[in-house]
Every structure is written in C-alpha cells, then in structure tokens.
N, C-alpha and C positions, 0 to 999 in steps of 0.2 A: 428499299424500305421493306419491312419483311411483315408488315400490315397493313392491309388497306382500311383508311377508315369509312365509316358511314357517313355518306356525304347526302344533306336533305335537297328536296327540291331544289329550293333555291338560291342554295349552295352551289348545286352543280353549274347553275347559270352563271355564276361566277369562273366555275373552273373550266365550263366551255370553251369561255370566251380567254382565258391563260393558255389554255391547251392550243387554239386557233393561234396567238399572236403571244409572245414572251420574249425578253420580259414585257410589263408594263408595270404603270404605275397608279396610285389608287387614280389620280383623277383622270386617266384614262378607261381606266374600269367604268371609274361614277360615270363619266361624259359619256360613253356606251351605255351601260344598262339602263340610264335614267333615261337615253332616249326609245328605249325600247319595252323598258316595264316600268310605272311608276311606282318607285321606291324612290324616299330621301334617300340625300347623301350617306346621314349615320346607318341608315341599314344598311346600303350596301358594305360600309367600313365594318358592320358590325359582322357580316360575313367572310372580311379577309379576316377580322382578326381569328374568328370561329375555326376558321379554314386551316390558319397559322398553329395553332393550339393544336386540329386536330392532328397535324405534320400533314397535312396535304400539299400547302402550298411555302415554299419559302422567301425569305428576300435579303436584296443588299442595297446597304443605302449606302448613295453617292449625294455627300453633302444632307439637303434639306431633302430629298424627294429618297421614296423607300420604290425599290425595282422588283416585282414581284415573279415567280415563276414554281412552274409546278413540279413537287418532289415526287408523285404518283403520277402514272400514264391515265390515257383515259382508255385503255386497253383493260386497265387491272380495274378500272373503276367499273367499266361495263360488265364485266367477266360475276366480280361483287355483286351488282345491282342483278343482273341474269340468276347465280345463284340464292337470291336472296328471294325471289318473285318465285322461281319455281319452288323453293321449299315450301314459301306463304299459303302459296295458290293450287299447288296439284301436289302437296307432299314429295316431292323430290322426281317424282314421275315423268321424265323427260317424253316418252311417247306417248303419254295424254295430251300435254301441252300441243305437241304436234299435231295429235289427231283433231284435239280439240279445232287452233288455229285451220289445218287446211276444209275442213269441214262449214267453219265459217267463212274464212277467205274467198274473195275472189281472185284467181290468178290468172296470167296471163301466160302464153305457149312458152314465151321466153325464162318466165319466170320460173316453172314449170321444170324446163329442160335445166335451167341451172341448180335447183334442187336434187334432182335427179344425180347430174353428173356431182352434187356434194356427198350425196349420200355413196354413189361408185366410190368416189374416193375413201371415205370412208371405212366402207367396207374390206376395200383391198390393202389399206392399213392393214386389217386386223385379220388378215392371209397371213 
C-alpha cells in the first residue's frame, strides 16, 4: 500500500487486535473488544467498516462469516502516528522531543545503556 491512512483512536483498538491475531471475524473482534471497552456491537461494526473504506484492513468471505485481516503493518502505522505527534507538538524537532522526554523521564541504568548503545549505532551509520 503506498498510503498509510489516519487511523483514530479507536480505530487502532480494532487494528491492534488484527494485527495480534488474523484473520478474524467480526464477532470475534465484537466478543474481544466488548469484553474489554464498552462499545455496542454496531460500533465496533461501524469501525471495521471505517477501517475497510480507509484500505487498512481487508476481508474474505467464506460462506456467511467475512475474515478480516490487515493491509497495513502496524510498523507503518507507528512510524505515521510518531510522525504526526512530532510535527503537532515540537514542529518537526526531533532533539527537543528528546531533550524534552529524558528531562522528565525517569530511567533506569539498563534503560539508559540501551539508549546509549541506539544512539552508537546510529551515529556510526552515518560514518
């Protein structure tokens, strides 16, 4: 797919849960999320169909029951929503976000040392 679309909230709780386990079928979707957030039935339907429309997720029906599963990664989905929050929130500024974040964060040694050896790599990438 050579677009990702904008997927809302509670959208994604739908595509979560395709992304975790696929295919499925609506009333395994309904049977999961209604146990977990309360939405009726028709909303949750009303977010595959949303979902289908936007080309996020697609399906194939075998007989009476429609199998659903997902045309976009949730890789490219994350990637979207990361781009989307930094332009919102720090104008595009990837080392404010950070500065911002470890400034409030609390981390831990391990945590710490793994950032560290991201950023090595990183760096020696671009050697």
């Amino acid at each position: 797919m050579s677009e990702v679309p904008k997927i809302s909230e509670s959208e994604w709780e739908v595509m979560k849960l395709i992304w975790k386990n696929n295919p499925l079928t609506s009333e395994q979707i309904i049977n999961s999320l209604s146990g977990k957030i309360n939405w009726s039935t028709q909303t949750i339907k009303t977010f595959i169909t949303r979902l289908i429309k936007k080309g996020a997720i697609g399906f194939e029906r075998c007989g009476r029951v429609y199998n659903y599963y997902p045309l976009i990664s949730e890789d490219e989905c994350i990637k979207l929503e990361n781009e989307s929050f930094l332009k919102k929130v720090y104008d595009g500024a990837l080392g404010i976000l950070f500065s911002k974040f470890l400034e409030e964060e609390e981390l831990s040694i391990e945590e710490i040392e793994e950032l560290e050896n991201l950023l090595k790599d990183k760096k020696e990438k671009q050697n």
